[in-house]
C-alpha positions as CSV (number, residue, x, y, z in Angstrom):
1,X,-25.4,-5.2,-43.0
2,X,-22.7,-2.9,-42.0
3,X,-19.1,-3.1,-39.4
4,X,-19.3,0.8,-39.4
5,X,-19.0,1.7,-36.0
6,X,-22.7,3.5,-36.1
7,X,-24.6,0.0,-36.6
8,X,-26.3,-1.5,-34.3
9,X,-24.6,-5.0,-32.9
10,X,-25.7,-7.7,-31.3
11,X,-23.9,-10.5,-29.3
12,X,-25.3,-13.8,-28.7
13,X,-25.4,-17.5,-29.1
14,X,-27.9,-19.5,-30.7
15,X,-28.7,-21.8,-28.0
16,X,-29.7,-18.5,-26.1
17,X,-33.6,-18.1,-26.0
18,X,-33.2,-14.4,-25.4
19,X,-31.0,-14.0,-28.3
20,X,-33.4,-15.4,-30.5
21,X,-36.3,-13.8,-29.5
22,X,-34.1,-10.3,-29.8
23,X,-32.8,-11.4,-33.2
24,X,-36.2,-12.0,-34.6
25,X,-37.5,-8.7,-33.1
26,X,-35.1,-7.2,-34.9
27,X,-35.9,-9.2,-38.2
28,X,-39.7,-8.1,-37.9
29,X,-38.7,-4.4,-37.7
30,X,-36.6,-4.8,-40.5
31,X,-33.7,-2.9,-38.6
32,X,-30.5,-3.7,-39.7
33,X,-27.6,-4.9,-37.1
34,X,-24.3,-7.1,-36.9
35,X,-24.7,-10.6,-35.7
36,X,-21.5,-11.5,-33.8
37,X,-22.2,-15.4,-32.9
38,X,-20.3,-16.4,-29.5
39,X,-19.9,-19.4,-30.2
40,X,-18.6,-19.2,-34.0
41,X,-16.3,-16.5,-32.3
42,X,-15.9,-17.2,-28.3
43,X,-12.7,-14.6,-28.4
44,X,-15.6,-11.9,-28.9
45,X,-17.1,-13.3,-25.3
46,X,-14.6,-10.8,-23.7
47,X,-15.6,-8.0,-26.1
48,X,-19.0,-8.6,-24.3
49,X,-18.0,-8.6,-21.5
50,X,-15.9,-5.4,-21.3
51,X,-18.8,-3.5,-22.9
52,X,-21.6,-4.7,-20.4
53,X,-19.4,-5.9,-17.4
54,X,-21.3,-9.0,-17.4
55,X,-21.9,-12.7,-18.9
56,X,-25.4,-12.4,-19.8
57,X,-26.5,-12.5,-23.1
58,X,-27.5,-10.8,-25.1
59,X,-25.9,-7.9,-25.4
60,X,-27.2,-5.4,-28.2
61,X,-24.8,-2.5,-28.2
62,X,-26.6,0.6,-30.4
63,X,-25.2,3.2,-32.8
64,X,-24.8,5.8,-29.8
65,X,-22.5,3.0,-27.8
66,X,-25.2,2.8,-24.9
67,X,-25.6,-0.9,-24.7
68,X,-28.9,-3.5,-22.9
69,X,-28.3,-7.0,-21.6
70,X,-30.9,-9.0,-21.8
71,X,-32.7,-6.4,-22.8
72,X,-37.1,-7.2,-23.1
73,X,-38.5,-6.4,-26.1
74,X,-40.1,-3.0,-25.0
75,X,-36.6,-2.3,-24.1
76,X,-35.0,-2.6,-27.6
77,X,-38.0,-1.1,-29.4
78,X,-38.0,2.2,-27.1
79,X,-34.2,2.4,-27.9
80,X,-35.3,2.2,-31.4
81,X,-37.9,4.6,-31.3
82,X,-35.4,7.2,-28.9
83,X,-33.2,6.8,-32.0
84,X,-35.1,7.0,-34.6
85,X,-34.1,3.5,-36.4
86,X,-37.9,2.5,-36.0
C-alpha cells in the first residue's frame, strides 16, 4: 500500500460494522487503499471530519479527492468502476 496522495484511503474503526464490511469489499476486489484506524490514531478523527463534514464512519476518500460516508457497497464498487481501479 501506498501514502501517495492518488491512493485510495479509508477511515474507520474496527468496532464499526460498516467499516468492516467496506474493508473486506475492498480485500475481495483486491484494490489497494490506506487503512487509517481511528482509534489507533483518534487525532485523524478531525481529518475525517473536515473532509466529509461529518462523524460517520466510514469515510473512503478516492484518488480523485471525491469522498462517500457510509458509503453501500454498490456505492464503492461504481466509484471503482467510474475510475477504473476495478
Amino acid at each position: 500500500m501506498t501514502d501517495l496522495p492518488s491512493s485510495l484511503t479509508v477511515f474507520g474503526a474496527d468496532w464499526c460494522r460498516d467499516c468492516i464490511r467496506t474493508k473486506k469489499q475492498l480485500d475481495e476486489l483486491g484494490v489497494e487503499y490506506t487503512y487509517v484506524d481511528l482509534v489507533a490514531e483518534p487525532a485523524a478523527a478531525d481529518v475525517a471530519k473536515e473532509i466529509s463534514g461529518r462523524t460517520q464512519i466510514p469515510v473512503v476518500v478516492y484518488p480523485d479527492s471525491s469522498h462517500h460516508v457510509e458509503p453501500s457497497n454498490a456505492d464503492v464498487e461504481g466509484k471503482l468502476r467510474e475510475l477504473s481501479l476495478i
